[in-house]
C-alpha positions as CSV (number, residue, x, y, z in Angstrom):
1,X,116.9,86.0,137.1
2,X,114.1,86.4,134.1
3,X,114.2,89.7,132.5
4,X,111.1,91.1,133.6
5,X,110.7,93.2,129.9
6,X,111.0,89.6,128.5
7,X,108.5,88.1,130.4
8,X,104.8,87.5,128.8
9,X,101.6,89.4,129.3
10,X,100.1,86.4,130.8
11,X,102.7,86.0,133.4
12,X,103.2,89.4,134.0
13,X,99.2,90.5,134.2
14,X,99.1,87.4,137.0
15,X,101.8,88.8,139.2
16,X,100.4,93.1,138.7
17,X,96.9,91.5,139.9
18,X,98.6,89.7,143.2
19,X,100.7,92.9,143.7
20,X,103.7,91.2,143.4
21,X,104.8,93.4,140.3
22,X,104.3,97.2,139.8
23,X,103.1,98.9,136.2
24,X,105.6,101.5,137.0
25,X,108.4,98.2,136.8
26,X,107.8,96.8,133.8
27,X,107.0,100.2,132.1
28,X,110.7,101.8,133.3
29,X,112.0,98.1,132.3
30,X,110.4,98.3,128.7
31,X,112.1,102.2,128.8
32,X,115.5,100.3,129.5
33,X,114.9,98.2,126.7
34,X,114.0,100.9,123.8
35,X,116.7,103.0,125.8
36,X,119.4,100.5,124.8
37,X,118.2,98.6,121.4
38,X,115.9,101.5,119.7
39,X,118.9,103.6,118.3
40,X,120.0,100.5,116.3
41,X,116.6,98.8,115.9
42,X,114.5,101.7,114.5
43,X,112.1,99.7,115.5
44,X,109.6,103.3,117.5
45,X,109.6,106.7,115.8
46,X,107.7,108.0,119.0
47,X,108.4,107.7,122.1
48,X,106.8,109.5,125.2
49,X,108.7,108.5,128.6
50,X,106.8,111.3,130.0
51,X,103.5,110.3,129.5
52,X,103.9,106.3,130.1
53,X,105.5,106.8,133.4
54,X,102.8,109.0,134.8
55,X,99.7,105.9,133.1
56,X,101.6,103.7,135.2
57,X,101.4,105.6,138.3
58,X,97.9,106.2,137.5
59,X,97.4,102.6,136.6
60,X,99.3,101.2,139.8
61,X,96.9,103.4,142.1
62,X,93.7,102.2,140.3
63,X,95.2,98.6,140.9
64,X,96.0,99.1,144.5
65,X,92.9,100.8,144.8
66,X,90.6,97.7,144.1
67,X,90.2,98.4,140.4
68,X,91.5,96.5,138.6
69,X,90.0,96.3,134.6
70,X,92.1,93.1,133.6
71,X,95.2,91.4,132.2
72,X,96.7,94.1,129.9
73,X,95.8,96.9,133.0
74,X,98.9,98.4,133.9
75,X,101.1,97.0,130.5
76,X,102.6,98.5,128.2
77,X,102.0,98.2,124.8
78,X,103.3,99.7,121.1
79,X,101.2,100.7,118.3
80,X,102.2,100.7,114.6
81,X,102.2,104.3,113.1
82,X,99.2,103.5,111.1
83,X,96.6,103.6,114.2
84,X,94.9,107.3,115.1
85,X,95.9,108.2,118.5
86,X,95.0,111.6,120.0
87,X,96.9,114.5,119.5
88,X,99.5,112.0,118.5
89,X,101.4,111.8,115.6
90,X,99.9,109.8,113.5
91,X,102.5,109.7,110.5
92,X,101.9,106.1,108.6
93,X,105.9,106.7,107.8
94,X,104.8,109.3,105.5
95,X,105.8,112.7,104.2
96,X,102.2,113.2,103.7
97,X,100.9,112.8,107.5
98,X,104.6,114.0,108.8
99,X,102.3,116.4,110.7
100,X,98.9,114.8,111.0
101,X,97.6,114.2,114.8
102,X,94.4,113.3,115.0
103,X,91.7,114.5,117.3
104,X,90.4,111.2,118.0
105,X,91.5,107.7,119.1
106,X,90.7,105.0,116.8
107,X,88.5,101.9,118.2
108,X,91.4,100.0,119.1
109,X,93.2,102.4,121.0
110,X,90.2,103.5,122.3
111,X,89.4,99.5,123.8
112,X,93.4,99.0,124.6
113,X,92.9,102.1,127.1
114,X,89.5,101.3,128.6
115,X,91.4,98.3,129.3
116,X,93.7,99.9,130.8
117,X,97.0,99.6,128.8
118,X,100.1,101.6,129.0
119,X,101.1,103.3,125.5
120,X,104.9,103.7,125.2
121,X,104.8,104.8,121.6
122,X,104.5,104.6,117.9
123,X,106.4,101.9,115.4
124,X,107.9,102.1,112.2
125,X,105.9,100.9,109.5
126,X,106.6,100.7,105.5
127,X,105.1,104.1,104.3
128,X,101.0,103.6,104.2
129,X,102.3,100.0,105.2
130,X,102.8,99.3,101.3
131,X,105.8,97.0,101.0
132,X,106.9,93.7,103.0
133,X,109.9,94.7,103.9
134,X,109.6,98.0,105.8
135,X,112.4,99.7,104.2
136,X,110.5,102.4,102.7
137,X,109.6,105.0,105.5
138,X,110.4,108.4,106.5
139,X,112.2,106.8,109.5
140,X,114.4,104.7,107.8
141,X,114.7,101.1,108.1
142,X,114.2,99.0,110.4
143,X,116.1,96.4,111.6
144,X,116.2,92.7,112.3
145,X,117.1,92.1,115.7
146,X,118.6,88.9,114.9
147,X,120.9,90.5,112.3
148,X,120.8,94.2,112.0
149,X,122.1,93.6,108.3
150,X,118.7,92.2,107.2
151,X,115.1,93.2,106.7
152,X,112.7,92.9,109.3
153,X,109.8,92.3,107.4
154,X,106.7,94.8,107.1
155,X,105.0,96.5,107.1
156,X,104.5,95.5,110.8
157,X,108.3,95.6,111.5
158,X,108.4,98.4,114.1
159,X,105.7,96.3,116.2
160,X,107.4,92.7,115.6
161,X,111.0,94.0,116.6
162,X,109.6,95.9,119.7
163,X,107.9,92.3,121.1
164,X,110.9,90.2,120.0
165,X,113.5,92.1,122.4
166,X,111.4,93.7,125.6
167,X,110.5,97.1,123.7
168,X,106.7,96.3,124.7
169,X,104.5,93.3,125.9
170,X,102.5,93.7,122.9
171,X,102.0,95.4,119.7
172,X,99.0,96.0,117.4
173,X,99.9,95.7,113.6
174,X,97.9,95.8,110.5
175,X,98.0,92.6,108.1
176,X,97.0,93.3,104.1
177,X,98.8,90.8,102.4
178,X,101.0,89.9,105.2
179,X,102.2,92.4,106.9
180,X,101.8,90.8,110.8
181,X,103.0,87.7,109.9
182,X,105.6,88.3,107.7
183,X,107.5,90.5,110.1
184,X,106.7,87.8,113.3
185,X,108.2,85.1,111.5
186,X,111.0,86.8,110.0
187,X,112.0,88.9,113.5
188,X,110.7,85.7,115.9
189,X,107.8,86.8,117.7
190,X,103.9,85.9,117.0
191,X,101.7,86.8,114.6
192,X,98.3,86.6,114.5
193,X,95.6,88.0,111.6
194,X,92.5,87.1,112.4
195,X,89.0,86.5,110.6
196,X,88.5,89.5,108.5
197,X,86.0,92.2,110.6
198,X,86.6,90.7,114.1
199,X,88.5,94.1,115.1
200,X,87.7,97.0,114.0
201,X,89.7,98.9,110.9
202,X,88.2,102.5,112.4
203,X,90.9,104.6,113.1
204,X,93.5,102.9,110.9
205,X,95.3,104.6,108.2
206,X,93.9,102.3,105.4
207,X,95.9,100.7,102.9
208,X,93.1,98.1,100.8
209,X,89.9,98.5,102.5
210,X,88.2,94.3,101.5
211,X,91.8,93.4,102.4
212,X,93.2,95.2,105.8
213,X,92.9,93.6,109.0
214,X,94.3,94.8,112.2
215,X,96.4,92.0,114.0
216,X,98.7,91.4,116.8
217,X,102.5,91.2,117.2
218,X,103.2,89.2,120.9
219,X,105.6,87.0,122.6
220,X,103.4,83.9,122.6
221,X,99.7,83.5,121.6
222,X,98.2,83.3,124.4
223,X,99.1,86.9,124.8
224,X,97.8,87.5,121.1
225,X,94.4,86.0,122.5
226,X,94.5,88.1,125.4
227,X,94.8,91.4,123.3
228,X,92.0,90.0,120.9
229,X,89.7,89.7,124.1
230,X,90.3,93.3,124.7
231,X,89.5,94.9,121.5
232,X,86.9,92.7,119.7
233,X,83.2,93.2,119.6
234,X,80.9,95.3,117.2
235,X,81.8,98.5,116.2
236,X,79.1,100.6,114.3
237,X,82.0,103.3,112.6
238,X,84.1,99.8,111.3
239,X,84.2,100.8,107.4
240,X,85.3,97.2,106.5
241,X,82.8,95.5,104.4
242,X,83.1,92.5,106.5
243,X,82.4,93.9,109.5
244,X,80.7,91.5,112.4
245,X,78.9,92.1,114.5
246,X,79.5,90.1,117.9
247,X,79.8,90.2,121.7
248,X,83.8,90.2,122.6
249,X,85.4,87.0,122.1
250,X,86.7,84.7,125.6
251,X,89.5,83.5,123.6
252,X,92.1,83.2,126.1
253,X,89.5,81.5,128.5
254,X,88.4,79.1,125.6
255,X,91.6,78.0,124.5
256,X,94.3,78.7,127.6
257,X,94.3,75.1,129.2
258,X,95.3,73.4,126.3
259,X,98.0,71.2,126.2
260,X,98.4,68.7,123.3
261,X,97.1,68.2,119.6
262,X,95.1,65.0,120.3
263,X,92.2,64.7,117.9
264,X,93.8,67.5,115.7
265,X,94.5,66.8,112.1
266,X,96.5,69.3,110.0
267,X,97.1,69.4,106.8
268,X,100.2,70.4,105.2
269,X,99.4,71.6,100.9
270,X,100.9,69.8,98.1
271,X,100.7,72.7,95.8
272,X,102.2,76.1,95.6
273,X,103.7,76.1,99.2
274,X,106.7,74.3,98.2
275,X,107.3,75.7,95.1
276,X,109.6,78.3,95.8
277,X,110.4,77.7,99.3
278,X,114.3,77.2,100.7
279,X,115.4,74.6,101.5
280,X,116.7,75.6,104.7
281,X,113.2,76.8,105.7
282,X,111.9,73.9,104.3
283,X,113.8,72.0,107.1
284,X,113.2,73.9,109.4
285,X,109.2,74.0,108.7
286,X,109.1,69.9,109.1
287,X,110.8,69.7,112.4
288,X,107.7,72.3,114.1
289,X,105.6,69.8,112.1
290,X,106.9,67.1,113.8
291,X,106.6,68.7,117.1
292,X,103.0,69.0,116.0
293,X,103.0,65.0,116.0
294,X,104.4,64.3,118.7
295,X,101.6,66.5,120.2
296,X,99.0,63.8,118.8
297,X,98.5,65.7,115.4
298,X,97.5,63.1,112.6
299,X,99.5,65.2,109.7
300,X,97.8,64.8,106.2
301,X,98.5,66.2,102.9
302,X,95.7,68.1,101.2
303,X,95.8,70.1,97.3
304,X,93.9,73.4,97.2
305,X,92.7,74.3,94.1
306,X,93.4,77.9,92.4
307,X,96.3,78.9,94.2
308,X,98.6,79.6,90.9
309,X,97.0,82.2,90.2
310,X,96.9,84.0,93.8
311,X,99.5,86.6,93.7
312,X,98.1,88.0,90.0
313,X,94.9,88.5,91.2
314,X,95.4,89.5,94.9
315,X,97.9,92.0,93.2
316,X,95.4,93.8,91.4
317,X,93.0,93.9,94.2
318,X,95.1,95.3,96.5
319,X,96.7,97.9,94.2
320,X,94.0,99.3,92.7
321,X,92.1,99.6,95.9
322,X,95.2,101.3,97.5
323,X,95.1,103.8,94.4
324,X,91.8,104.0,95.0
325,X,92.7,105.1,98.6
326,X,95.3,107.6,97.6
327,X,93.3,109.5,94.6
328,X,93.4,112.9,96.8
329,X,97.0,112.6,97.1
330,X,98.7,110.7,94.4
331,X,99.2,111.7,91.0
332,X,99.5,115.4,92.5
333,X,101.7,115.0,95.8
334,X,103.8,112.0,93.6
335,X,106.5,113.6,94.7
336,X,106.3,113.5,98.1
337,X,106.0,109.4,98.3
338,X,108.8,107.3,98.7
339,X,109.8,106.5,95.1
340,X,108.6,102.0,95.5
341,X,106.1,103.5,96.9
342,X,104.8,105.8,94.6
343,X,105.4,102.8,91.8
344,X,102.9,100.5,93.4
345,X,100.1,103.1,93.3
346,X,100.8,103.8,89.5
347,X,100.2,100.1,88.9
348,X,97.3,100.3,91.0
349,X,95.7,103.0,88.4
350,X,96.7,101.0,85.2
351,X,94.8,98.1,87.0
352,X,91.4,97.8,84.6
353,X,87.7,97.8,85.4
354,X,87.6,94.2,84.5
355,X,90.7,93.0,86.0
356,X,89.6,94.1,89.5
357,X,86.1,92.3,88.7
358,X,87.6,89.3,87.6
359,X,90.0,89.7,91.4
360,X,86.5,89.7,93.0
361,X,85.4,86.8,91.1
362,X,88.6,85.1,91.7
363,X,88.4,85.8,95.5
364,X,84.9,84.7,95.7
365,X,86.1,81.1,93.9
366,X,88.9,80.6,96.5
367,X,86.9,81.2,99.7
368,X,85.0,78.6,98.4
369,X,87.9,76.6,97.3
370,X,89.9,77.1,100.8
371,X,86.3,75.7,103.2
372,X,86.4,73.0,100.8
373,X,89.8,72.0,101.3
374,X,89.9,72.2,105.0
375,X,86.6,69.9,105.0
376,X,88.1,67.3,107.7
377,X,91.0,69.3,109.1
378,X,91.3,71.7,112.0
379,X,93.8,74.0,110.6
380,X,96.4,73.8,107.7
381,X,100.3,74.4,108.4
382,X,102.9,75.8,105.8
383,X,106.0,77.9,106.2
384,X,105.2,81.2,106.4
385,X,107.6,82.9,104.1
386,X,108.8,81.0,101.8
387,X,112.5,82.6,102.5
388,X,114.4,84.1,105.3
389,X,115.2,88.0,106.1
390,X,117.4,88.9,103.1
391,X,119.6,91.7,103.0
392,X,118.8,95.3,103.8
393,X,119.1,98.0,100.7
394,X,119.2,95.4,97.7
395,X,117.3,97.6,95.3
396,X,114.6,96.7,92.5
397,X,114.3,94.1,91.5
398,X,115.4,93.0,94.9
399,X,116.9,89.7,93.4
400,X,117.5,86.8,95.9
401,X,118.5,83.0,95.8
402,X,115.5,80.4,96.8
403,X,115.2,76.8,96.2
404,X,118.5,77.1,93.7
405,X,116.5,80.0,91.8
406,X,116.5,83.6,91.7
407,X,113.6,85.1,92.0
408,X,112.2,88.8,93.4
409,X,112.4,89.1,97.3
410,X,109.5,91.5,97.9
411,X,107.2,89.1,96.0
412,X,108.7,85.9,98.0
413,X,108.1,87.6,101.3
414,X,104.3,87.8,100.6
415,X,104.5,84.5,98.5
416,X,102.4,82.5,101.1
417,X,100.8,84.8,103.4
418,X,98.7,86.6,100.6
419,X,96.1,83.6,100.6
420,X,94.7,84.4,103.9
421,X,93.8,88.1,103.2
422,X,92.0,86.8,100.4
423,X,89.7,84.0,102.3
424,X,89.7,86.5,105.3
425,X,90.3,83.5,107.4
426,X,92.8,83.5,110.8
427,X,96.1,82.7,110.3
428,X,98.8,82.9,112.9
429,X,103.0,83.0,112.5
430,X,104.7,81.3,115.4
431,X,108.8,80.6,115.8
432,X,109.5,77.4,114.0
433,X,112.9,77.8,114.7
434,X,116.5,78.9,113.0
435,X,118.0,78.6,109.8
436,X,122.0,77.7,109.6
437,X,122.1,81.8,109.1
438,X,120.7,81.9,112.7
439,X,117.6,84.0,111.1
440,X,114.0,83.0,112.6
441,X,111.0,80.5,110.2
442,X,107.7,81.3,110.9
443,X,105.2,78.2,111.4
444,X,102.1,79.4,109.9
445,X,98.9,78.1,111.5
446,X,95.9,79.0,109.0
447,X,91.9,78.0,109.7
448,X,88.5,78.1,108.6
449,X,86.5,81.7,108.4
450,X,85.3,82.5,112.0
451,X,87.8,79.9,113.6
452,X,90.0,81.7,115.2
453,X,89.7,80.0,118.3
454,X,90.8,76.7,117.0
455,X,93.9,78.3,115.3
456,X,94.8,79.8,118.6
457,X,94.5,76.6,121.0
458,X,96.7,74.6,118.2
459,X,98.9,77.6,118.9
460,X,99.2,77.7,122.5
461,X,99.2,73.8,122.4
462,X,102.8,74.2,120.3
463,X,103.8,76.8,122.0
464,X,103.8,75.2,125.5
465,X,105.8,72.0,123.8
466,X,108.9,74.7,122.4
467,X,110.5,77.1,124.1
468,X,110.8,80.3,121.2
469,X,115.0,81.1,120.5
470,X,115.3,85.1,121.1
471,X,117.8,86.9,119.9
472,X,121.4,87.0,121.4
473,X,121.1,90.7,121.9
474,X,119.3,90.4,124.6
């Protein structure tokens, strides 16, 4: 019989609105899970039984009751430690905001509970989710479920482990230069980052405020698309520059009857992608591309001009505006950060006047660059790390083996998911598959600005062709 905490929110939200499955069941079976797996995970730093039991006794009644608010009413869901909750902890894996609880819910949370979803708790992120490999918090690492030896990717990790092993349906993340997809791919679940201001960044501890965008960690996109549906929509309070302002988006009703790539061309780039990638990924990578084919996908190759210089410049955006960020607390609580930590912020505040003007200017060429380059394609594809989880604790300067090379793992990690923070444009990480090391590749679907809905049908279309490996721990 299925594991009912391994089952999806789609399936599960069908069966709660028929009566044929209880809140209260999947919550106590989500419990079981982070019962079990947490204490060698480290995947939640908060937990509170107390309070998810008694939502889903609420939640059941309302349901039985003839009110039902929709699919995620009555599941339960994870949040990374970066999102305000209530009189919640509120920590960002931080010395800093060890104690911080905030009197208000941010917009998210505040739309995940009008919608009627069960919080079991908070996840371990990289402290103020600055790192890729979420090894720097006041937690502790956490772990990859797929070898407890190896990173689990950040800073989302908390959220990506809790969806790949039945510690929650779902899990909001935040994505700055990666950190939703980089964590899916690596740990096996989905990622998605969508266009930049289509949910709200009110409420979020901020990290690099033209670059943040709050995301989803799931067991299969149409679940992603589900949660999106919940929580998009204008928000007046949204600080992001970007902000939009729209109706909620039908996402999972646009996109959920899809079943092939017919009429889809993807393009795979010729440049940068490949440079550094492993081989083993690499292989792994062209076998989800031909499953793409044999959807109906015409495959194409495509350059995209620009890209060598992406990780400079989207360095120096996103560390000086993280410094920026942090003025009230860092140089004079230096201290108190976790010591990576505290060395990323001091680059931030050598970055110069001109070199975070000349980021902009850079950021302004590639948007224009990327619409250019997917002029006659629905979506680009491209691994997305260009390496598997490495090994837990290596230490600056994090030195691993790619493609023959050496080369630094924290800069690999974000290698190839740094592009879409820049354009602001969707991208999604589904399982590609397993490397001979029996470690997940992330497929990374990427799109135009504002086409988030065509990213997600070529998604679910994949999806529904490959059944996703899940760890043996399970």
């Amino acid at each position: 019989m299925k594991d009912v905490a391994m089952m999806s929110i789609e399936e599960v939200s069908e069966l709660i609105r028929r009566g044929e499955l209880s809140p209260v069941e999947l919550t106590k079976a989500c419990l079981r899970h982070i019962e079990k797996l947490n204490p060698g995970l480290n995947a939640y730093v908060y937990i509170d039984k107390e309070s998810a039991i008694n939502y889903a006794v609420a939640a059941e009644k309302e349901i039985t009751s003839g009110n039902y608010r929709g699919r995620l009413h009555g599941v339960p869901v994870a949040l990374k430690d970066l999102y305000y909750t209530k009189g919640i902890s509120t920590t960002a894996g931080s010395e800093i905001l060890r104690d911080f609880r905030p009197d208000y819910d941010g917009t998210i949370v505040e739309r995940l509970k009008g919608a009627g979803m069960i919080m079991l708790g908070k996840t371990n992120t990289t402290e103020f989710a600055f790192d890729p490999t979420n090894e720097e918090s006041i937690f502790g690492s956490a772990k990859n479920p797929w070898n407890t030896s190896k990173i689990s990717g950040g800073s989302s990790g908390g959220s990506a482990i809790a969806v790949a092993v039945g510690m929650a349906y779902g899990a909001m993340g935040t994505d700055t230069g990666g950190s939703v997809r980089i964590p899916a791919a690596m740990c096996g679940a989905v990622g998605f980052k969508p266009t930049v201001g289509l949910l709200s960044t009110f409420g979020i501890v901020p990290l690099s405020f033209t670059l943040d965008h709050p995301g989803t960690l799931t067991r299969s996109v149409a679940d992603a698309a589900i949660i999106i549906d919940a929580i998009s929509g204008t928000d007046e309070r949204d600080p992001c520059p970007f902000a939009k302002k729209c109706e909620g988006t039908r996402f999972y009703e646009e996109s959920s009857s899809v079943s092939d790539l017919k009429g889809k061309v993807l393009g795979i780039p010729k440049n940068f992608f490949f440079d550094k990638t492993d081989f083993e990924v690499e292989r792994v990578f062209y076998e989800a591309v031909e499953r793409c084919r044999a959807l109906g996908a015409e495959i194409r190759e495509v350059y995209i001009p620009g890209l060598d210089s992406l990780p400079e410049m989207s360095t120096n955006l996103m560390f000086a505006e993280a410094a920026w960020n942090h003025r009230e607390w860092y140089p004079a609580r230096e201290s108190e950060y976790q010591k990576a930590v505290a060395a990323r912020l001091e680059k931030g505040c050598r970055v110069k006047a001109t070199e975070y003007i000349g980021a902009l200017r850079y950021r302004d060429e590639l948007i224009k660059e990327w619409e250019k380059a997917l002029c006659g394609f629905d979506s680009l594809l491209a691994p997305t790390c260009p390496i598997e989880a490495y090994d837990l604790g290596l230490g600056e300067p994090w030195s691993i083996t790619t493609r023959g090379k050496t080369e630094q793992g924290k800069v690999m990690a974000t290698y190839h998911t740094r592009l879409s923070n820049m354009t602001g444009t969707p991208a999604l990480s589904v399982p590609a598959g397993l490397t001979k090391n029996n470690l997940p590749v992330g497929l990374m679907i990427m799109g135009k600005r504002n086409d988030d809905c065509n990213v997600l049908k070529i998604g679910m279309a994949y999806e529904k062709s490959y059944e996703y490996p899940k760890p043996r721990l399970i």
